[in-house]
DOZADREN-82809 format. One record per residue: residue number from 1; x, y, z of N, C-alpha, C in turn. Coordinates in nm, 2 decimals, padded with zeros to 4 digits. Layout:
// residues N
+------+--------+--------+--------+--------+--------+--------+--------+--------+--------+
! resi !    nc1 !    nc2 !    nc3 !   cac1 !   cac2 !   cac3 !    cc1 !    cc2 !    cc3 !
+------+--------+--------+--------+--------+--------+--------+--------+--------+--------+
!  NUM !      X !      Y !      Z !      X !      Y !      Z !      X !      Y !      Z !
...
+------+--------+--------+--------+--------+--------+--------+--------+--------+--------+
// end
This chain:
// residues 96
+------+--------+--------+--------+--------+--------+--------+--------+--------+--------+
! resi !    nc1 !    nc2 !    nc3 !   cac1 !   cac2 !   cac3 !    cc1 !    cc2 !    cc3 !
+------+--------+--------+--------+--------+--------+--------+--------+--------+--------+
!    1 ! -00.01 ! -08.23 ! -04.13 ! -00.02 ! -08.15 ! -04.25 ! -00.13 ! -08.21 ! -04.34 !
!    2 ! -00.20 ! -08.10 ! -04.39 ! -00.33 ! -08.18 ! -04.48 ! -00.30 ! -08.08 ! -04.58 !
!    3 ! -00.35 ! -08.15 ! -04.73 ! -00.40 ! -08.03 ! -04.86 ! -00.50 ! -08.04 ! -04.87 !
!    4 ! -00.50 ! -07.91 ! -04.88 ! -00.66 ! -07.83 ! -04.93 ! -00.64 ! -07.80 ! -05.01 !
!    5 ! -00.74 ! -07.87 ! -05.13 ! -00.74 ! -07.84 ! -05.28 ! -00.86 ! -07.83 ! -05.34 !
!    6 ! -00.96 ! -07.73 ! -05.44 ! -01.06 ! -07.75 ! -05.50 ! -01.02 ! -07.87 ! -05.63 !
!    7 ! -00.92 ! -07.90 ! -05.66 ! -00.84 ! -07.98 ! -05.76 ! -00.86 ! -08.13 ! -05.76 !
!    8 ! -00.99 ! -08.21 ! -05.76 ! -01.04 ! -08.34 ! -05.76 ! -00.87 ! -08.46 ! -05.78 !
!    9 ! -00.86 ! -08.44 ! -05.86 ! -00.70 ! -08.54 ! -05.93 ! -00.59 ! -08.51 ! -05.86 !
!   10 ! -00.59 ! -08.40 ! -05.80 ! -00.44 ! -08.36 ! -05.68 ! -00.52 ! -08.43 ! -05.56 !
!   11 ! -00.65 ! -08.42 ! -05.51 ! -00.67 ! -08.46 ! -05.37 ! -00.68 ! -08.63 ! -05.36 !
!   12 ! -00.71 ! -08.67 ! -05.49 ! -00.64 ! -08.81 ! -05.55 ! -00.55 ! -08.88 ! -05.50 !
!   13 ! -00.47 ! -08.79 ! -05.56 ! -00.30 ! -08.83 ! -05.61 ! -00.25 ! -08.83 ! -05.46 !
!   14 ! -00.29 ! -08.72 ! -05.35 ! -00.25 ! -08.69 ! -05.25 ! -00.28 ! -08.82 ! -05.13 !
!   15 ! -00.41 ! -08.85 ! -05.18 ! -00.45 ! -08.95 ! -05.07 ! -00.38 ! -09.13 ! -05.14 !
!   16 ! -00.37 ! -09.11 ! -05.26 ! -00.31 ! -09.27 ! -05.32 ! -00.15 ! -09.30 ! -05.26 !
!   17 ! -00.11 ! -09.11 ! -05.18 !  00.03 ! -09.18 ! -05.16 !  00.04 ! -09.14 ! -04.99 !
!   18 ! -00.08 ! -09.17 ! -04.92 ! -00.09 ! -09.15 ! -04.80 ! -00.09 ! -09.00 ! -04.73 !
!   19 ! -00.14 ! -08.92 ! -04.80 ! -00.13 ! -08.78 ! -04.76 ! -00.26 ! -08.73 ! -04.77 !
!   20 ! -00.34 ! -08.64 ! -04.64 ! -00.46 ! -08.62 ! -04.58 ! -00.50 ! -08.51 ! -04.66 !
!   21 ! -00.60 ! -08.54 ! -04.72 ! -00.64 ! -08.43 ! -04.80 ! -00.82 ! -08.40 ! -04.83 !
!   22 ! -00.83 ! -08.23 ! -04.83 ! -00.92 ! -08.21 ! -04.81 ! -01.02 ! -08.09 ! -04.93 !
!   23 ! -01.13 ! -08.09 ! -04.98 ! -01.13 ! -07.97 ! -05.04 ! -01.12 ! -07.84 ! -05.01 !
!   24 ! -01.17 ! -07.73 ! -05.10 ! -01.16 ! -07.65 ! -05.00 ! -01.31 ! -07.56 ! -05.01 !
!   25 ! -01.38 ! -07.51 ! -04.90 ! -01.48 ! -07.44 ! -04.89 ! -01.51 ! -07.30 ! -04.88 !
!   26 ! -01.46 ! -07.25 ! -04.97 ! -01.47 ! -07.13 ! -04.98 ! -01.62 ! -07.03 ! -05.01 !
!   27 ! -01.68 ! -07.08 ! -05.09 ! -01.78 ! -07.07 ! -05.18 ! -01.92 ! -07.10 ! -05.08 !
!   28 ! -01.89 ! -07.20 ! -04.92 ! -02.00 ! -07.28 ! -04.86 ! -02.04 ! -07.14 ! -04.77 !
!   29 ! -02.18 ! -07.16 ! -04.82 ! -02.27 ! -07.05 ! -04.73 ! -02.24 ! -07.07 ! -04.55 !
!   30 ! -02.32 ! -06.99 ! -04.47 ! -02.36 ! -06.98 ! -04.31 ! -02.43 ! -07.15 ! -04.30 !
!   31 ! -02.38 ! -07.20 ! -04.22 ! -02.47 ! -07.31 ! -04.15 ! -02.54 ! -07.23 ! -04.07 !
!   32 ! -02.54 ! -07.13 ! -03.97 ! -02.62 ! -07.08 ! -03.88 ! -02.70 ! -06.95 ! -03.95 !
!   33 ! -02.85 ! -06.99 ! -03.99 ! -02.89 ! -06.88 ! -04.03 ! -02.91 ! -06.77 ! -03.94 !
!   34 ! -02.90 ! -06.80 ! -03.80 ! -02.96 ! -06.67 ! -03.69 ! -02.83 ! -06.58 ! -03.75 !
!   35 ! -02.74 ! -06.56 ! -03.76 ! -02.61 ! -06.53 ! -03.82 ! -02.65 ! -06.41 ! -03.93 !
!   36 ! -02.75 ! -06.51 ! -03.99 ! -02.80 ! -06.39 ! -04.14 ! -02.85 ! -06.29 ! -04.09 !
!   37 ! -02.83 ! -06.10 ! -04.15 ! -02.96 ! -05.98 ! -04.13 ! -03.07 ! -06.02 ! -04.18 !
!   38 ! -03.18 ! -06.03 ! -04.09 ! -03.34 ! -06.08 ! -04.15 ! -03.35 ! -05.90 ! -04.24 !
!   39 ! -03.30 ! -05.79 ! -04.20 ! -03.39 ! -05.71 ! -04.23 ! -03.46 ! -05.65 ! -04.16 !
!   40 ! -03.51 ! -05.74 ! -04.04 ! -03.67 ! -05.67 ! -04.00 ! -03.55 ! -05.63 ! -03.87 !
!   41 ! -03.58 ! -05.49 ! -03.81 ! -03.58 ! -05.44 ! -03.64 ! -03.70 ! -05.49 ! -03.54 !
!   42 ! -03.63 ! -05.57 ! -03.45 ! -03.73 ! -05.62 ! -03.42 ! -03.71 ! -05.54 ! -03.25 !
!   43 ! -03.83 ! -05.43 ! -03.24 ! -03.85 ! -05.38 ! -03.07 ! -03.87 ! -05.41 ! -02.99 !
!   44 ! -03.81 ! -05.40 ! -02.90 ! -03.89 ! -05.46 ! -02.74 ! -04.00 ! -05.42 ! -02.71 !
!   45 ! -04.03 ! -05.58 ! -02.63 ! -04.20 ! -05.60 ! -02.63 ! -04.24 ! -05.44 ! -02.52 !
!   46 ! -04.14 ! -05.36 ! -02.45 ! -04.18 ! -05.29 ! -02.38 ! -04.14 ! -05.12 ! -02.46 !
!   47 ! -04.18 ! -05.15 ! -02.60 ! -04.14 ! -05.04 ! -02.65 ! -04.27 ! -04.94 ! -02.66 !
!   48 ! -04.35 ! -04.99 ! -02.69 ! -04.47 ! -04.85 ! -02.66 ! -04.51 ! -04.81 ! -02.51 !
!   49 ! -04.48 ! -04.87 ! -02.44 ! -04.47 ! -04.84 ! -02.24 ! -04.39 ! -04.72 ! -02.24 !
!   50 ! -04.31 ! -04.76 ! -02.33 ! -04.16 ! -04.64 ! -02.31 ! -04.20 ! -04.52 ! -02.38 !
!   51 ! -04.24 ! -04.52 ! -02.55 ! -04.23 ! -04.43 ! -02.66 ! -04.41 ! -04.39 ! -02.70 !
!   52 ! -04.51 ! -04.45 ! -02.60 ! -04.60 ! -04.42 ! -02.63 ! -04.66 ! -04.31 ! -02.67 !
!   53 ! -04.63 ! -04.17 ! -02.58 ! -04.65 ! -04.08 ! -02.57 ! -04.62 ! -03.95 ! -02.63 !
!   54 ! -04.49 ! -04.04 ! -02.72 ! -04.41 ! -03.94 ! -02.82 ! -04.48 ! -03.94 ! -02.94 !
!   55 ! -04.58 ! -04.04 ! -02.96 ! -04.58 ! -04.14 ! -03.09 ! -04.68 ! -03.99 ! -03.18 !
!   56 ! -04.63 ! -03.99 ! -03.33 ! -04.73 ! -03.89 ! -03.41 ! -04.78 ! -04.01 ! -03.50 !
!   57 ! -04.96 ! -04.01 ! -03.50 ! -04.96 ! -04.10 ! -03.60 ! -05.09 ! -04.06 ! -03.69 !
!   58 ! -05.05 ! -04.09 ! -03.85 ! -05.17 ! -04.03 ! -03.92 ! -05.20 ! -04.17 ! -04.01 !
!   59 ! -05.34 ! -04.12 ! -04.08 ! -05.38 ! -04.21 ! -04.17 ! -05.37 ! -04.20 ! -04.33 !
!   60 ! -05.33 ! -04.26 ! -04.36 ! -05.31 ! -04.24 ! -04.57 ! -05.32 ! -04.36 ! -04.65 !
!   61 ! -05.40 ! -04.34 ! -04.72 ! -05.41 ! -04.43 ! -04.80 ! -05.45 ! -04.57 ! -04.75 !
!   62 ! -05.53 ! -04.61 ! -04.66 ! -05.54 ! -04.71 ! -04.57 ! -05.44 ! -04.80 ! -04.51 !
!   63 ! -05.34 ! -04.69 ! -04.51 ! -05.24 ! -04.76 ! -04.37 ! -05.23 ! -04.66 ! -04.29 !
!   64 ! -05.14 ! -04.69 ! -04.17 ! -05.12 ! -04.63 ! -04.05 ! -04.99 ! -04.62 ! -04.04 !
!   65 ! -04.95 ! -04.45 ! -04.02 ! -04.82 ! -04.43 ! -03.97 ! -04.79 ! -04.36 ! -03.87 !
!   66 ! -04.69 ! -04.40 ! -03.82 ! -04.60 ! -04.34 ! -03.72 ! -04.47 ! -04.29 ! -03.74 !
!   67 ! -04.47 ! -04.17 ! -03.61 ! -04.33 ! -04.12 ! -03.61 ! -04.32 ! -04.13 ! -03.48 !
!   68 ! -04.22 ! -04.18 ! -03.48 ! -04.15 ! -04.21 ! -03.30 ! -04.03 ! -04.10 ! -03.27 !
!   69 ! -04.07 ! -04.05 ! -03.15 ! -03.93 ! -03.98 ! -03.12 ! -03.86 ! -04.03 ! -03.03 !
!   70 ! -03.72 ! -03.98 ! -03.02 ! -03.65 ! -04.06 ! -02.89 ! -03.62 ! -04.24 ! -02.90 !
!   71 ! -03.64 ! -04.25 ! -03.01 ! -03.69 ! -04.43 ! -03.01 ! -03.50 ! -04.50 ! -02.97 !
!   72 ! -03.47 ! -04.59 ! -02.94 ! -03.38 ! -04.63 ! -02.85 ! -03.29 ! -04.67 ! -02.96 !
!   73 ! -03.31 ! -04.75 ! -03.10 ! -03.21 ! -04.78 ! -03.17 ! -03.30 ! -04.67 ! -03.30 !
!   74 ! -03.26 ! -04.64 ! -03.39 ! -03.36 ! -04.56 ! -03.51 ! -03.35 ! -04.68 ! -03.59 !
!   75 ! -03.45 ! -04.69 ! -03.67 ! -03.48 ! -04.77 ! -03.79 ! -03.44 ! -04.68 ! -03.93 !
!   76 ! -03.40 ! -04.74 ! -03.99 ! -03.34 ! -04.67 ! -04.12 ! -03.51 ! -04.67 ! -04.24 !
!   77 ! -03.48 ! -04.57 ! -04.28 ! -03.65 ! -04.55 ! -04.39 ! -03.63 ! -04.69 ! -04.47 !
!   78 ! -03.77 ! -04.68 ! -04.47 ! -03.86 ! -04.80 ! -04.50 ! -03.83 ! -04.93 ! -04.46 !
!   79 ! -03.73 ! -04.93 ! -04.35 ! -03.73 ! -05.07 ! -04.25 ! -03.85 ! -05.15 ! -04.17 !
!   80 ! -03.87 ! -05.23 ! -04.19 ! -03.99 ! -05.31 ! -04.11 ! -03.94 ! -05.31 ! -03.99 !
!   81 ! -04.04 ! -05.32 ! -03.90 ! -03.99 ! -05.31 ! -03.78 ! -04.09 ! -05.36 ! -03.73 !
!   82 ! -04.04 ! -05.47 ! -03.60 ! -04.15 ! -05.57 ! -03.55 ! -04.18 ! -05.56 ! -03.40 !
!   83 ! -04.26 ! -05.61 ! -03.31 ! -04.31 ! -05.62 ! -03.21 ! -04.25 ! -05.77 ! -03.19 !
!   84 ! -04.24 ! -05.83 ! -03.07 ! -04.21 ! -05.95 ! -03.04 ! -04.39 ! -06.04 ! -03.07 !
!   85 ! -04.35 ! -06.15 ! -03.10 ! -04.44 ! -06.22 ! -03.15 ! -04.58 ! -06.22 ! -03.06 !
!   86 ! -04.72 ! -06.17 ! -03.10 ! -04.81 ! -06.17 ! -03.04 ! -04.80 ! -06.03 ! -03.00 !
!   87 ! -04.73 ! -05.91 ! -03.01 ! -04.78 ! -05.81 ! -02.94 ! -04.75 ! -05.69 ! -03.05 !
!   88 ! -04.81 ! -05.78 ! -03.17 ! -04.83 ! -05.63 ! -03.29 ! -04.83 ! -05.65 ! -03.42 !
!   89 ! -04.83 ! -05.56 ! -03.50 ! -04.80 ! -05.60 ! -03.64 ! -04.69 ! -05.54 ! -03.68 !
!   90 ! -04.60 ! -05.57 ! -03.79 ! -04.53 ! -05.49 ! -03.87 ! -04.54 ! -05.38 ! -03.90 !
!   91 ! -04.48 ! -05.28 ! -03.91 ! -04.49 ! -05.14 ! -03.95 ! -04.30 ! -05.06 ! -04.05 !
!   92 ! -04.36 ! -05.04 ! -04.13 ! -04.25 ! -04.94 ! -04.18 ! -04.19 ! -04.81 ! -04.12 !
!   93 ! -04.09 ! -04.79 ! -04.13 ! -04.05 ! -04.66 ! -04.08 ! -04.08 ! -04.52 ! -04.24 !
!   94 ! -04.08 ! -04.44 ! -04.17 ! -04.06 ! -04.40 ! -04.30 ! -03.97 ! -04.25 ! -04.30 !
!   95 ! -03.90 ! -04.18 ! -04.36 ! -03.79 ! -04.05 ! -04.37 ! -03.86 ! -03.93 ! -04.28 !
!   96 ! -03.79 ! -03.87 ! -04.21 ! -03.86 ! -03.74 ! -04.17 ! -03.80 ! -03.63 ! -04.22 !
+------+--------+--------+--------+--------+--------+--------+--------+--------+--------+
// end
């Protein structure tokens, strides 16, 4: 049996009379950040082999957009969405 206490003077008192005591962590973030949503969707590297041909894309305002159809998971509007490292840049989704 152990106590778990945020209570500094009970975890004390518990251990001065031989009894295992511990705080308690409620409040302690993720040790594993992979764990956290980055946010970004990140596509397989073999996603324009697949969706190339669907792809509508215009120019505005000196960026580049696309509309993908059929795309395998959908991106929610204005989600970034990435290429695996080395095979692209970032791009937004944006509402149709």
């Amino acid at each position: 049996m152990v106590l778990v206490s945020k209570d500094i003077n009970m975890r004390i008192k518990a251990r001065a009379l031989g009894l295992p005591a511990e705080d308690y962590f409620n409040d302690k973030t993720l040790d594993d950040g992979d764990l956290l949503y980055t946010g970004v969707l990140q596509l397989p590297a073999d996603f324009w082999d697949k969706h190339g041909k669907t792809v509508e894309s215009w120019q505005q305002g000196g960026l580049t957009y696309y509309r993908i159809s059929g795309a395998d998971r959908p991106a929610a509007p204005d989600q970034p969405v990435r290429l695996p490292r080395g095979a692209g840049r970032a791009r937004r989704s944006t509402p149709r």
